[in-house]
Structures are given as C-alpha cells and as structure tokens.
C-alpha positions as a LaTeX table, in Angstrom:
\begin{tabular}{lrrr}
\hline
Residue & $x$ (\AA) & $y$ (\AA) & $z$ (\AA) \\
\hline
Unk1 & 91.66 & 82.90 & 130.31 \\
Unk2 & 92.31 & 79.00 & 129.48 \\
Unk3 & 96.15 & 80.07 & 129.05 \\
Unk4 & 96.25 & 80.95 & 132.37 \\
Unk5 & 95.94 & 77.00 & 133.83 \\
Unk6 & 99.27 & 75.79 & 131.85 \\
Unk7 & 101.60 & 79.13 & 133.42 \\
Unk8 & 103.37 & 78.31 & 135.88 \\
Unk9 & 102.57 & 79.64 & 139.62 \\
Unk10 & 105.27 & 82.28 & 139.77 \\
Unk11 & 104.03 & 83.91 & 136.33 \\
Unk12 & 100.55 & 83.71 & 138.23 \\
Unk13 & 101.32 & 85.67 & 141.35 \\
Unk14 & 103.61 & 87.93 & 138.97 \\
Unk15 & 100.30 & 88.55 & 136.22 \\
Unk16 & 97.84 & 89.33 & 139.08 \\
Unk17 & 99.93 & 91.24 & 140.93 \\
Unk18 & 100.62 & 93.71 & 138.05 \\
Unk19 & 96.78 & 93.24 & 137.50 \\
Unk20 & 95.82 & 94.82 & 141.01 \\
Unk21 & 98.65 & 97.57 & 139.92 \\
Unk22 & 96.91 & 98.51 & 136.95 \\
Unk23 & 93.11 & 98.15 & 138.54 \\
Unk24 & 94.53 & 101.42 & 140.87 \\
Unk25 & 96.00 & 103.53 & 138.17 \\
Unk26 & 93.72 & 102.50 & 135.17 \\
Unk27 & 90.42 & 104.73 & 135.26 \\
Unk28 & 87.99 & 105.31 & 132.71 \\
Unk29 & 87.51 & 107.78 & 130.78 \\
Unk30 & 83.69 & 108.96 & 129.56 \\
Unk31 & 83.62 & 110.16 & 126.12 \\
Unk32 & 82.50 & 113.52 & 124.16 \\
Unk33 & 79.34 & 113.72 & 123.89 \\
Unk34 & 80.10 & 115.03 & 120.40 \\
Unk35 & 81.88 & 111.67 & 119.61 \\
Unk36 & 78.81 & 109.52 & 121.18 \\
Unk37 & 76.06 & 111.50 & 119.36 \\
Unk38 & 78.24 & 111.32 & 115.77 \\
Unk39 & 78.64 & 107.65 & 116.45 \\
Unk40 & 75.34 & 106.90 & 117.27 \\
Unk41 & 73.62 & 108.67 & 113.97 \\
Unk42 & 76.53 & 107.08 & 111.71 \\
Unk43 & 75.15 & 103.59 & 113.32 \\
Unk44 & 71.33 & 104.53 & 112.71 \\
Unk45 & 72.24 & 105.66 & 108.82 \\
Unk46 & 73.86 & 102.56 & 108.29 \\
Unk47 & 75.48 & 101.79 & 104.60 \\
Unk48 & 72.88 & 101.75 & 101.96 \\
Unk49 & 75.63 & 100.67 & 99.51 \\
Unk50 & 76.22 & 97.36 & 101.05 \\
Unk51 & 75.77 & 93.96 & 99.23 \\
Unk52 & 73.00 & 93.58 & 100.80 \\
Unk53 & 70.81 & 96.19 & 99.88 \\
Unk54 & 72.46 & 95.44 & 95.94 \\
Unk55 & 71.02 & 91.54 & 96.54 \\
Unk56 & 67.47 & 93.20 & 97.57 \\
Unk57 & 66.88 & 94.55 & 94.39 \\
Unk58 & 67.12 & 91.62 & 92.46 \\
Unk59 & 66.22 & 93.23 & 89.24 \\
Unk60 & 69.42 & 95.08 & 89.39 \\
Unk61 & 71.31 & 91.21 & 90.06 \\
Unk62 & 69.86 & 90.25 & 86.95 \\
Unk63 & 70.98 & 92.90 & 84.88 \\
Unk64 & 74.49 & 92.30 & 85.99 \\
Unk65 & 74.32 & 88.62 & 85.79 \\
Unk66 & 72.49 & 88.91 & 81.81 \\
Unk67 & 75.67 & 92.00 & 81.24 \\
Unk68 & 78.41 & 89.24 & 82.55 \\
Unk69 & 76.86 & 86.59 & 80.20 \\
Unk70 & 76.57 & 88.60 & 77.23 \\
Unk71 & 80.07 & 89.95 & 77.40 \\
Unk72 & 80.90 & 86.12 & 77.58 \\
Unk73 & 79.02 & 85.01 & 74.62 \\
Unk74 & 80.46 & 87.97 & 72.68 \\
Unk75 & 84.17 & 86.99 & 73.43 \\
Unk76 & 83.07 & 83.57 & 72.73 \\
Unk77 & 81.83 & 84.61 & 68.77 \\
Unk78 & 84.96 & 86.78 & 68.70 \\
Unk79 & 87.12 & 84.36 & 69.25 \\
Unk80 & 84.97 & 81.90 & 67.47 \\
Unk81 & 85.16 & 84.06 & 64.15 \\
Unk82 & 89.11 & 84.95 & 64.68 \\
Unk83 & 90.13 & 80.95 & 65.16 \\
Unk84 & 88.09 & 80.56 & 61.50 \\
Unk85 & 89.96 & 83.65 & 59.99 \\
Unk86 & 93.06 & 81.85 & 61.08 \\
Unk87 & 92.45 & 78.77 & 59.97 \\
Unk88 & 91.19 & 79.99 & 56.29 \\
Unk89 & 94.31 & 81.96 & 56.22 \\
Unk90 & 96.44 & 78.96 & 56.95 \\
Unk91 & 95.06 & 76.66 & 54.38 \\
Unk92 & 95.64 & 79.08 & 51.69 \\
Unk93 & 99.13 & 79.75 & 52.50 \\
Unk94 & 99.42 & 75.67 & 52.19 \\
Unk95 & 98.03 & 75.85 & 48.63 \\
\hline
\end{tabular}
C-alpha cells in the first residue's frame, strides 16, 4: 500500500470510500468440499516427475551427462573424419 502516500487526497477519500462499498456487498464464499478434498490429495501426491526427484537419483544424472558427452565426441570424430575426406579430395583435384 506504499502507492497510496503519493495519491492525492481526493483519490484517497474516493478509493476508501468505494472500499467500504465493496466490504458490504463482497462476501465470501466457502468452497465444495469436493474441490477442498481433490485439492488437498493433489497437494499430498505432489509431482514425482520434478527436477528434483531426477537430481536425487544421481546415477540417472550421470547417464545423461556421459549420453550428452558421447554424442559430442562422436560429432566431433565425424566431423573430424569428413574435414580429412575433404581435404584429401581437394588436393587431388589440384594434382
């Protein structure tokens, strides 16, 4: 409510009184018991699937982490092994 100190004092009387308005005809409402009770077991199940239960089992980290650098060191060879082709091919074509 810091905004409240640079408005001047007509906005002031004008926000509280539609304030006291609203207190009178705003009421709450209580919810279905249906919708608490859902709620409530879909907040004790939680989300197994989360990043945090993947960084938990560290064994499966490392297999993803040894699959990433593999797949990099293959590309690396590939590419390694197609820049040689290339180059072979090239100095023939000179001769």
């Amino acid at each position: 409510m810091g905004k409240r100190k640079n408005l001047p004092d007509a906005s002031l009387a004008k926000i509280s009184s539609m304030e006291n308005r609203l207190s009178g005809t705003l009421k709450p409402v209580a919810p279905r018991r249906e919708f608490v009770h859902g709620l409530g077991q879909r907040i004790q199940a939680g989300n197994q699937t989360s990043l945090v239960y993947t960084v938990a089992n560290w064994h499966i980290l490392a297999m993803l982490i040894a699959g990433f650098v593999s797949v990099a060191v293959l590309l690396a060879i590939v590419m390694r092994a197609l820049l040689a082709l290339s180059e072979k091919k090239r100095i023939a074509l000179n001769r």
